[in-house]
C-alpha positions as CSV (number, residue, x, y, z in Angstrom):
1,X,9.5,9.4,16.4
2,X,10.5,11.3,19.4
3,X,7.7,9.4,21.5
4,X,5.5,6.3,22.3
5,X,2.0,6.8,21.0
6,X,-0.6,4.0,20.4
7,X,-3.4,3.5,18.1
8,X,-0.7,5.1,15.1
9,X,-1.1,4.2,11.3
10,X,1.1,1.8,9.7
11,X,3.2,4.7,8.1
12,X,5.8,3.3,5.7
13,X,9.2,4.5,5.9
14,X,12.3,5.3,3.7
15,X,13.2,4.4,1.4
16,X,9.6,3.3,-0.1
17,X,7.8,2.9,-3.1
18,X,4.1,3.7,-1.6
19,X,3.5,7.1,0.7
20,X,5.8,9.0,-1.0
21,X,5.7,13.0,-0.6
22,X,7.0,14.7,-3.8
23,X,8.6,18.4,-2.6
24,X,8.2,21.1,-5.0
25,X,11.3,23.4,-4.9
26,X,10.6,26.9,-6.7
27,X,13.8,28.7,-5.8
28,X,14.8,27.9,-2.4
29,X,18.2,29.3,-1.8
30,X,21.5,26.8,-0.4
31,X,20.8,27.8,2.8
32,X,16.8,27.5,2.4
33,X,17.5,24.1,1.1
34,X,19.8,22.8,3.7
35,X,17.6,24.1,6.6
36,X,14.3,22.7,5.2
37,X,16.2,19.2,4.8
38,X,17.0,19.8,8.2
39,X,13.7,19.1,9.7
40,X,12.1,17.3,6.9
41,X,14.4,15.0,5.4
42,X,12.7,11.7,6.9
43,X,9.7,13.1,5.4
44,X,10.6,13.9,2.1
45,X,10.9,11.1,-0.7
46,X,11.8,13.2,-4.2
47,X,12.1,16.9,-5.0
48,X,11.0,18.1,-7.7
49,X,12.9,21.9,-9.6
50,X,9.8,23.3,-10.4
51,X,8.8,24.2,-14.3
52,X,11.8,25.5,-16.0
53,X,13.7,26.9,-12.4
54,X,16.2,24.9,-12.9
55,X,17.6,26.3,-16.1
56,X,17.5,30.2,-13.8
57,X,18.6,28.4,-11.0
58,X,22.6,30.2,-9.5
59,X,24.4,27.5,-8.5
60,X,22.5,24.2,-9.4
61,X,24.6,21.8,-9.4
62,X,25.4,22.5,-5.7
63,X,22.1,22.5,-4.8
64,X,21.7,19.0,-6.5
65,X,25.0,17.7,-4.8
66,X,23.2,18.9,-1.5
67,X,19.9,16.7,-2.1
68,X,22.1,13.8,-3.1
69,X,24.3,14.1,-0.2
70,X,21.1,13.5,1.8
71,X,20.0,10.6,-0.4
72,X,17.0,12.8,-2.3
73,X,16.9,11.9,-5.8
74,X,16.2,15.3,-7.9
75,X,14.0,15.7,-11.0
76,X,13.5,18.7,-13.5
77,X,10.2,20.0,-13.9
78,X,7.8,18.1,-17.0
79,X,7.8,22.1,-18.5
80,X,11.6,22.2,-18.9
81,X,11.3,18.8,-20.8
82,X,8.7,20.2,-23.3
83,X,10.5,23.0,-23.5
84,X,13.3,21.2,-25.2
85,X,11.4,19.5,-26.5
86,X,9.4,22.1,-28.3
87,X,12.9,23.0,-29.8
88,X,13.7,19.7,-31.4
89,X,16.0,19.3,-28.3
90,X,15.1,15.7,-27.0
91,X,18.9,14.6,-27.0
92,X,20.1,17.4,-25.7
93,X,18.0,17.1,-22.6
94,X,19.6,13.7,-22.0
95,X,22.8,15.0,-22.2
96,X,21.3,17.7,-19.7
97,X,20.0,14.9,-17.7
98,X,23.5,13.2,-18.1
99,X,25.5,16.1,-17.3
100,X,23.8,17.5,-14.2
101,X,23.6,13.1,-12.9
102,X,19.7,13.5,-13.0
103,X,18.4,9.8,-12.9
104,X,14.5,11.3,-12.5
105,X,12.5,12.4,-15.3
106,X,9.4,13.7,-16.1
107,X,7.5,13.6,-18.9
108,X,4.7,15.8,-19.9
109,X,2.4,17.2,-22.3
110,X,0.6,20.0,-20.2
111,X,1.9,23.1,-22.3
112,X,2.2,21.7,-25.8
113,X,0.5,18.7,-27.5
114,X,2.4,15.6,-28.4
115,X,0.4,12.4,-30.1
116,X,0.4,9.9,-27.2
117,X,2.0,7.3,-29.3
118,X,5.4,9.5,-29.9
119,X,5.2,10.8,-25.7
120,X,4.9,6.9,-25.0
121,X,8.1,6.5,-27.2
122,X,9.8,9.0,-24.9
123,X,9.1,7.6,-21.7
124,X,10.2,4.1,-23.1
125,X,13.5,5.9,-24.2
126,X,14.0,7.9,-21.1
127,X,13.6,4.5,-19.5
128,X,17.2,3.6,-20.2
129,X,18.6,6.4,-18.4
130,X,16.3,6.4,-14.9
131,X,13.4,6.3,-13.7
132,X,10.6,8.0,-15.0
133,X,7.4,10.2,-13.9
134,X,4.9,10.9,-16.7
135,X,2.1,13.6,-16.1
136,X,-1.5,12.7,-17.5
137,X,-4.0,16.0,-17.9
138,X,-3.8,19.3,-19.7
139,X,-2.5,22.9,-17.5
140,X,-5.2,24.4,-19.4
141,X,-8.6,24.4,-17.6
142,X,-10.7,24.5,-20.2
143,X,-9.5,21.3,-21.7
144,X,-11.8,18.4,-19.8
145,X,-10.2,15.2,-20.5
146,X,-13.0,12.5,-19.7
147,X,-12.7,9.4,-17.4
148,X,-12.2,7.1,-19.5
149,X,-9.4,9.0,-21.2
150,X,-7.7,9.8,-17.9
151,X,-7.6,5.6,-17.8
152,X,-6.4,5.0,-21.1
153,X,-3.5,7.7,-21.3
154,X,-2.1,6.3,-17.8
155,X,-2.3,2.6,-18.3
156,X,-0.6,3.0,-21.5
157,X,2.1,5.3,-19.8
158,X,2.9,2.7,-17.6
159,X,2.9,0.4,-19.6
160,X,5.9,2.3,-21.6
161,X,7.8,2.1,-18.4
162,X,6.6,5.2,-16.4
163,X,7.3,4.0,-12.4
164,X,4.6,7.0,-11.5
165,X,1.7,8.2,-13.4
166,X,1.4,12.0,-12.0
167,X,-1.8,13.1,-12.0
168,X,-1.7,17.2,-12.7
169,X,-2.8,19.8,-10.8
170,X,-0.4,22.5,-11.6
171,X,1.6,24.2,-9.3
172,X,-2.0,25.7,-7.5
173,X,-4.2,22.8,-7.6
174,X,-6.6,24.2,-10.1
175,X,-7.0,21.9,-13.1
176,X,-6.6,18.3,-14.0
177,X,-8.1,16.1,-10.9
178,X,-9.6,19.7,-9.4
179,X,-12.1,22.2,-10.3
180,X,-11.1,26.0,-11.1
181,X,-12.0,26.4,-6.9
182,X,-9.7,23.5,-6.1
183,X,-12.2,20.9,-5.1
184,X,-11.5,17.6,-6.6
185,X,-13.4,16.1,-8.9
186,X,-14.1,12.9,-6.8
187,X,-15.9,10.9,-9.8
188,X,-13.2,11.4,-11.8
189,X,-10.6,10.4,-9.3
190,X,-12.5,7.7,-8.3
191,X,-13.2,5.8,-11.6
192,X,-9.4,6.1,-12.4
193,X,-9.1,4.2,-9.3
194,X,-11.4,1.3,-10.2
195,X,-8.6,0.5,-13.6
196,X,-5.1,2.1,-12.2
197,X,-3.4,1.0,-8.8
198,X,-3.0,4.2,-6.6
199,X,0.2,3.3,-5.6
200,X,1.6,3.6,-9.0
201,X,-0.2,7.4,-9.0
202,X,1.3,10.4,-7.6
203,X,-1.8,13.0,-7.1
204,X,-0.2,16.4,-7.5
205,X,-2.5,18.1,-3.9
206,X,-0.9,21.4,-3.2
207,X,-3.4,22.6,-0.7
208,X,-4.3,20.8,2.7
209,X,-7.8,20.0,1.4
210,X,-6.5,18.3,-1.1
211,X,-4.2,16.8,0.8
212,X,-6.8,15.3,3.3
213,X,-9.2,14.3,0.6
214,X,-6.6,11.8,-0.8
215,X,-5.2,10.6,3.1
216,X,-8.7,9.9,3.8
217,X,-9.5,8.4,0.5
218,X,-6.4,5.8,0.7
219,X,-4.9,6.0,3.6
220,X,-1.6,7.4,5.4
221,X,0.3,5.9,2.8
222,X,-1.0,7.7,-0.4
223,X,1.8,9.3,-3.0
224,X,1.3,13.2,-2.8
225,X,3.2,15.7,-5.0
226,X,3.5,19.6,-5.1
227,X,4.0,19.9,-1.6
228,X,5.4,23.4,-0.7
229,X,8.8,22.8,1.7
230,X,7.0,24.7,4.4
231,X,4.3,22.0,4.4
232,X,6.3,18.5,4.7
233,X,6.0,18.4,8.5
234,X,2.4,19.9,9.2
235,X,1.7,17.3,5.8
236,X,3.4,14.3,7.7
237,X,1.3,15.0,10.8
238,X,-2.0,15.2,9.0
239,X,-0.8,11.5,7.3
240,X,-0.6,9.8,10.4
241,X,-3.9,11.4,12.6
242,X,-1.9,13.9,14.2
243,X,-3.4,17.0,12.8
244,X,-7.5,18.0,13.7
245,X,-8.5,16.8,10.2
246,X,-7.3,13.3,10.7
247,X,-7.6,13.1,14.5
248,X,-10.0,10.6,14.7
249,X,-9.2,8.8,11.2
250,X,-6.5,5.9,13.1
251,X,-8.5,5.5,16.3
252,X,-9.6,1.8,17.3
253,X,-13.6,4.0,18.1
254,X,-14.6,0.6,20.3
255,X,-11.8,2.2,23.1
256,X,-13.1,5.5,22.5
């Protein structure tokens, strides 16, 4: 940090399994890339190619050469995996994954359904090529998936070898863990808490209320994902009770 303050949170640093920040990159150009890594690399723990960008994406496997060279492991969007998916094309995204040196992977079932049993028997067979992220809740908003569910699908992913349980929000922060407005569903969230360790989930939180719901919730060192490029640093400050939100959060209140 570039100076001495006191009373700071026990923020853990890079490389780490726990208070990881998950970038979402839409379409940022080479040069939009290397200049957000610029001031936000020791912030940033995985990027994710949103959706199916990757596939439209000019010049991707320079871009993915550029994370790398900064030590950011790189991960296709859960929607370009059903997407092959869909097609019968389950080996030909690993040879995807394979080809482009992609050692992430997500797995997801938010745009088409797949019986848990068989999406289980993907992430143990995407196991032997990486690590890999699996996505619990529907994009559609309409389809409530109860507690109890939400607990069931994720232990069982992990259990298949997912590292990360991601828990969706889409892209907005609108369904899954949230309400159409964005507010959380706190019951929810909280009873997955009480049967799957937090630091095996990654909570997709897009916007800063989200953001500080969850930093409050667990702590500076909660996983966050969908975090817009723009918002790693202002993200970072609100972690550690440098932003208004959190001012107060890491304060010893008996010298205040």
């Amino acid at each position: 940090m570039n100076f001495n303050l006191t009373q700071m949170p026990d923020r853990l640093v890079k490389p780490r399994q726990s208070g990881i920040t998950m970038v979402m990159d839409k379409g940022l150009s080479l040069e939009e890339a290397r200049n957000f890594l610029s001031v936000s690399l020791p912030h940033v723990d995985i990027v994710k190619l949103g959706f199916g960008t990757s596939y439209v994406t000019p010049d991707l496997r320079k871009k993915l050469d550029l994370y790398r060279s900064h030590d950011v492991p790189v991960y296709f969007g859960g929607t370009l995996f059903e997407a092959f998916l869909i097609r019968n094309q389950f080996e030909d995204y690993i040879s995807v994954c394979k080809d482009y040196d992609i050692n992430f992977m997500e797995v997801s079932d938010g745009s088409i359904t797949i019986p848990h049993a068989e999406k289980c028997g993907y992430i143990e067979k995407l196991t032997k090529y990486g690590t890999v992220l699996s996505e619990v809740g529907s994009k559609d908003a309409a389809h409530i998936i109860p507690p109890y569910k939400w607990i069931e699908l994720m232990r069982a992913e992990l259990s298949a070898g997912s590292t990360y349980v991601i828990a969706e929000a889409r892209e907005a922060g609108n369904v899954g863990i949230y309400r159409g407005s964005g507010e959380v569903r706190e019951g929810l969230v909280q009873e997955i808490l009480t049967q799957i360790p937090g630091e095996r989930i990654l909570w997709e939180a897009p916007q800063k209320a989200q953001q500080l719901y969850f930093i409050e919730l667990l702590g500076c060192n909660v996983n966050l994902g969908n975090i817009a490029p723009t918002e790693v640093i202002p993200l970072e400050a609100m972690r550690i009770g440098l932003r208004g939100d959190t001012f107060d959060f890491f304060l010893d209140k008996k010298d205040s």
